[in-house]
N, C-alpha and C positions, 0 to 999 in steps of 0.2 A: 488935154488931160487923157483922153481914150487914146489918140497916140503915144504917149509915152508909155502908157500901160501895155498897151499893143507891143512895144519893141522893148520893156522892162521882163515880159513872160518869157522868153525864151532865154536871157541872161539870166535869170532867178532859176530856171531849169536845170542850163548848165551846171550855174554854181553847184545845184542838189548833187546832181548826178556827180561831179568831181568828187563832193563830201561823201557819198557812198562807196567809191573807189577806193579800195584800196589794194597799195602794193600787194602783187602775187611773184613770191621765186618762182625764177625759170631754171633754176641749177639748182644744187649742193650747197647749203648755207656751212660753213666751218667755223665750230667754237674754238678759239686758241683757251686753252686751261693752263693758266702758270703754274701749276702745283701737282703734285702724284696723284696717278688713282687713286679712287679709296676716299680721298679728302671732301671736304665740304664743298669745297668750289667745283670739284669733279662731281661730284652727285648733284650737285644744281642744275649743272650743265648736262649730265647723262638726262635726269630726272626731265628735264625741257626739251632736248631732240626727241628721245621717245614717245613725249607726248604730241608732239608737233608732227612726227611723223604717222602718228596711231589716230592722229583727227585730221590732217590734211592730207597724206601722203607724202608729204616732203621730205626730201634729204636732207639729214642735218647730222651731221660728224663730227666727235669730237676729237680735238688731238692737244697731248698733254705736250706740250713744252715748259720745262722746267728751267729754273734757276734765274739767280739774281734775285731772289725775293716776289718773284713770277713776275717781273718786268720785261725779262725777255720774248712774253709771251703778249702782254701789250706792246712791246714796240714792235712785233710781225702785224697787230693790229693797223697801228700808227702808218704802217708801211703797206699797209694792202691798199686794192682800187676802194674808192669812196664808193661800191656798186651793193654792199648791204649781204654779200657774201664772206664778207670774213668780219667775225666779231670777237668777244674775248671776255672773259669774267675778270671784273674786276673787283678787288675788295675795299674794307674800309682800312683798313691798315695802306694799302698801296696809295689811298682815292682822297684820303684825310686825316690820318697819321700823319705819311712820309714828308708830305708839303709843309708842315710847317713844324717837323724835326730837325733842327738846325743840324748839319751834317748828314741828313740821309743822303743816300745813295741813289739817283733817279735818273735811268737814262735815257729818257725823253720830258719833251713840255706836257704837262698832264692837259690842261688846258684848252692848248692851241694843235695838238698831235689828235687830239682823241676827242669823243662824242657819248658824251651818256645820253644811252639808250632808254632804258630800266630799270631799278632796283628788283630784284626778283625777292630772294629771300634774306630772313635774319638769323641770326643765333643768339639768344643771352648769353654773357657772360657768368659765370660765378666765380666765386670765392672758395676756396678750400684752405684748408688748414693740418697738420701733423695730427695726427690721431690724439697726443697727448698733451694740447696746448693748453694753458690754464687759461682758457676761456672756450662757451659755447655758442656764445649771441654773437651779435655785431654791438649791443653797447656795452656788455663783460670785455670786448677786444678793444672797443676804444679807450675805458678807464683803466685799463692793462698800460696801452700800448703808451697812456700821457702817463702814466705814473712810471713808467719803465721807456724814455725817450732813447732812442738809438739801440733798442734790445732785441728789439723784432725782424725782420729781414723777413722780405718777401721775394721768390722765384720770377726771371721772367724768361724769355727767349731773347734776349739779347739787346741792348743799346738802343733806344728808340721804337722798342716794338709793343707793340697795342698794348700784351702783357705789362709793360712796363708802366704806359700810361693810364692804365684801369687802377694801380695801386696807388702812385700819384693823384690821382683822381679823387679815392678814395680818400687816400690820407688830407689833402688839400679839404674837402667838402667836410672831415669829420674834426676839423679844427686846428689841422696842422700839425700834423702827427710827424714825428721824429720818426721813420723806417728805413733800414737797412735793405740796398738793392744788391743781386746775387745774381749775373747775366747767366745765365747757360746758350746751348747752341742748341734749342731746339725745345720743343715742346717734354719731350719725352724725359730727358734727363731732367730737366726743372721738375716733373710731378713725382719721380724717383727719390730725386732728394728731398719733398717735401714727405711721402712718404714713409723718408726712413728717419726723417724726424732732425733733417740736417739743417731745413730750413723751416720759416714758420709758416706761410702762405704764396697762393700764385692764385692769380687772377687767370682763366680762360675759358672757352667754350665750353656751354654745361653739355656738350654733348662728349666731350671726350675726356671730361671728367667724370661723369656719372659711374660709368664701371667701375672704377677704382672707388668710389665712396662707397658704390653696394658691395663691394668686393672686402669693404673693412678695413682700409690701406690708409684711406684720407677721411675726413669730414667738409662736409658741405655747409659752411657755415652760412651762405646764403645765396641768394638770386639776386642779381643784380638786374631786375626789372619790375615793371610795375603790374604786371600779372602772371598766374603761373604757368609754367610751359608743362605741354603735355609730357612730355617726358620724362618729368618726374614735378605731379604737381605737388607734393609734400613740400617742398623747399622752401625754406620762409624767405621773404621779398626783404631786399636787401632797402630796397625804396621806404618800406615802411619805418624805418629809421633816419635814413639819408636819402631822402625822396630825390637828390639831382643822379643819383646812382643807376640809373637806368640806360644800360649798357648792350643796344645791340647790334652783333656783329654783323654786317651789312656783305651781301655779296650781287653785284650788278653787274649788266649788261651793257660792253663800251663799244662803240664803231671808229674807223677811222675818220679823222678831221673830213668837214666838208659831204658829208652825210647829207644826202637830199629830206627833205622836212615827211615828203611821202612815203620815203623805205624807213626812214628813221620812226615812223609812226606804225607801219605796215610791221616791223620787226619789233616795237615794243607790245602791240596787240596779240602776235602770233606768242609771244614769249608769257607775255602775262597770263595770259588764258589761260597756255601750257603749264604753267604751277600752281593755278586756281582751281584745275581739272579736280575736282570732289574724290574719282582713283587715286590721287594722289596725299589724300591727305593722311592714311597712315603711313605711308614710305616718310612724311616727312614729320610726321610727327615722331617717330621711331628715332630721327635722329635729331628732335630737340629741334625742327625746323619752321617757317611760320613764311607764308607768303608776305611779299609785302606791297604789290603793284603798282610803286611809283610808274608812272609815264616819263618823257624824254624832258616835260619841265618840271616835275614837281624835284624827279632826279636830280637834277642839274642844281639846283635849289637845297637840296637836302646835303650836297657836296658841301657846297658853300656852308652853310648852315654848320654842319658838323669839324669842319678843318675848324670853326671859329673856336668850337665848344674846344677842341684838342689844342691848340695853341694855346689857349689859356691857359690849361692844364701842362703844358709844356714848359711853360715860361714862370709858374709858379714850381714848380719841382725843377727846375732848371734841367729839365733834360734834354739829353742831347744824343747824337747818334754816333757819334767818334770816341 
């Protein structure tokens, strides 16, 4: 018995000492940003190098690669060394939308190309509405919307996109509501049209909707979460109606396939912390932002999870992305 204890103390040690370790860059960590400056994904990603560099001293750069629906900016991901220097923001829309939008457009294996790292941050969603719609609640809009089937038309960004499935969603959970869809090509034009009162609603990020509500353009008819964002915490919770309505928009951190389990751990610690940092909390509360620090499994998990919640809702609105 005292020999195995004897030669068990210095394996037991190891082990410690291994669990204490962790990954340290030796280079330049690079975020690939599918999406323009200025965006949410891009202020995640600024919002994390700089703090990662202002508490470790590390390099960490970000470079916006655009287009294809920022796919092209994961598959340079997909494409890089498995060595924990090249990463990539990924969203919910790209992460659990597109997989199971029957005709999206995806040019890589989400899967078997790529590696969730982290979930860093969310956005709710909200609802808005025309200034002069004959409702103010969410249940004045539902006994509207079933007394007047196929009247109402809601904004989104296009065939398959989150927009699109937020109102599906909506309509599905509030009893099968009759609504007319209205694709635009892009965020901007869909919140123009609503408005100038062309259309009746568009579901998206209460952070780049909220100007326009204070601005007296739209109304905010609710928050699509189940607590209120700093951002504007007046907004009545769309949950307390339709409690499955809780809607946040996910933006996380992906590596290339084959990711060692030590970098893959060492970069979601460096990243999590980085948007946890207490400095940080009016920068992101400014833009309606909320930490969210999944780890590399709880992530991977919440993927899954979430493409389940969105096929559903997919397949009950028969949407599709062609």
């Amino acid at each position: 018995m005292l020999r195995r204890n004897l030669f068990a103390a210095p394996l037991m040690f190891a082990a410690a000492s291994a669990r204490a370790q962790q990954w340290v860059p030796k280079q330049p960590i690079k975020i690939l940003v599918g999406y323009a400056p200025g965006g949410t994904a891009d202020l995640a990603a600024r919002i994390a190098a700089e703090t990662i560099q202002r508490q470790h001293g590390y390099t960490v750069i970000v470079e916006n690669k655009t287009g294809a629906g920022g796919f092209i900016a994961l598959k340079a991901v997909a494409q890089a060394p498995a060595d924990g220097y090249t990463v990539g923001i990924g969203i919910m829309g790209q992460l659990a939308v597109g997989p199971v939008v029957p005709g999206s457009q995806i040019p890589l294996d989400l899967d078997k190309e790529l590696t969730p790292i982290c979930n860093l941050v969310g956005v709710p969603m909200a609802l808005i509405v025309r200034m002069d719609a004959p409702f103010t609640t969410i249940p004045e809009f539902v006994a509207y919307a079933k007394a007047n089937p196929g009247k109402v038309s809601y904004a989104s960004t296009g065939l398959g996109s989150t927009n699109q499935l937020g109102a599906e969603f909506l309509a599905a959970e509030a009893g099968g509501l009759k609504l007319i869809h209205v694709p635009y090509r892009g965020g901007a034009p869909a919140i123009a049209d609503v408005a100038a009162g062309n259309v009746d609603l568009f579901f998206g990020n209460v952070s780049e909707l909220i100007g326009q509500a204070r601005g007296g353009k739209v109304r905010v008819l609710a928050l699509a979460s189940a607590k209120p964002t700093a951002l504007a915490p007046e907004l009545p919770l769309l949950t307390k109606d339709i409690p499955a309505l809780d809607i946040n928009n996910w933006f996380g951190l992906m590596g290339p396939a084959g990711l060692p389990a030590e970098i893959r751990s060492g970069l979601a610690k460096l990243f999590m912390d980085a948007i946890a940092d207490p400095k940080n909390g009016e920068t992101l509360a400014k833009q309606g932002l909320e930490p969210i620090g999944q780890g590399p499994d709880a992530f991977a998990a919440y993927i899954i999870k979430d493409r389940e919640r969105w096929a559903k809702v997919a397949k009950q609105g028969n949407v599709k992305a062609e």
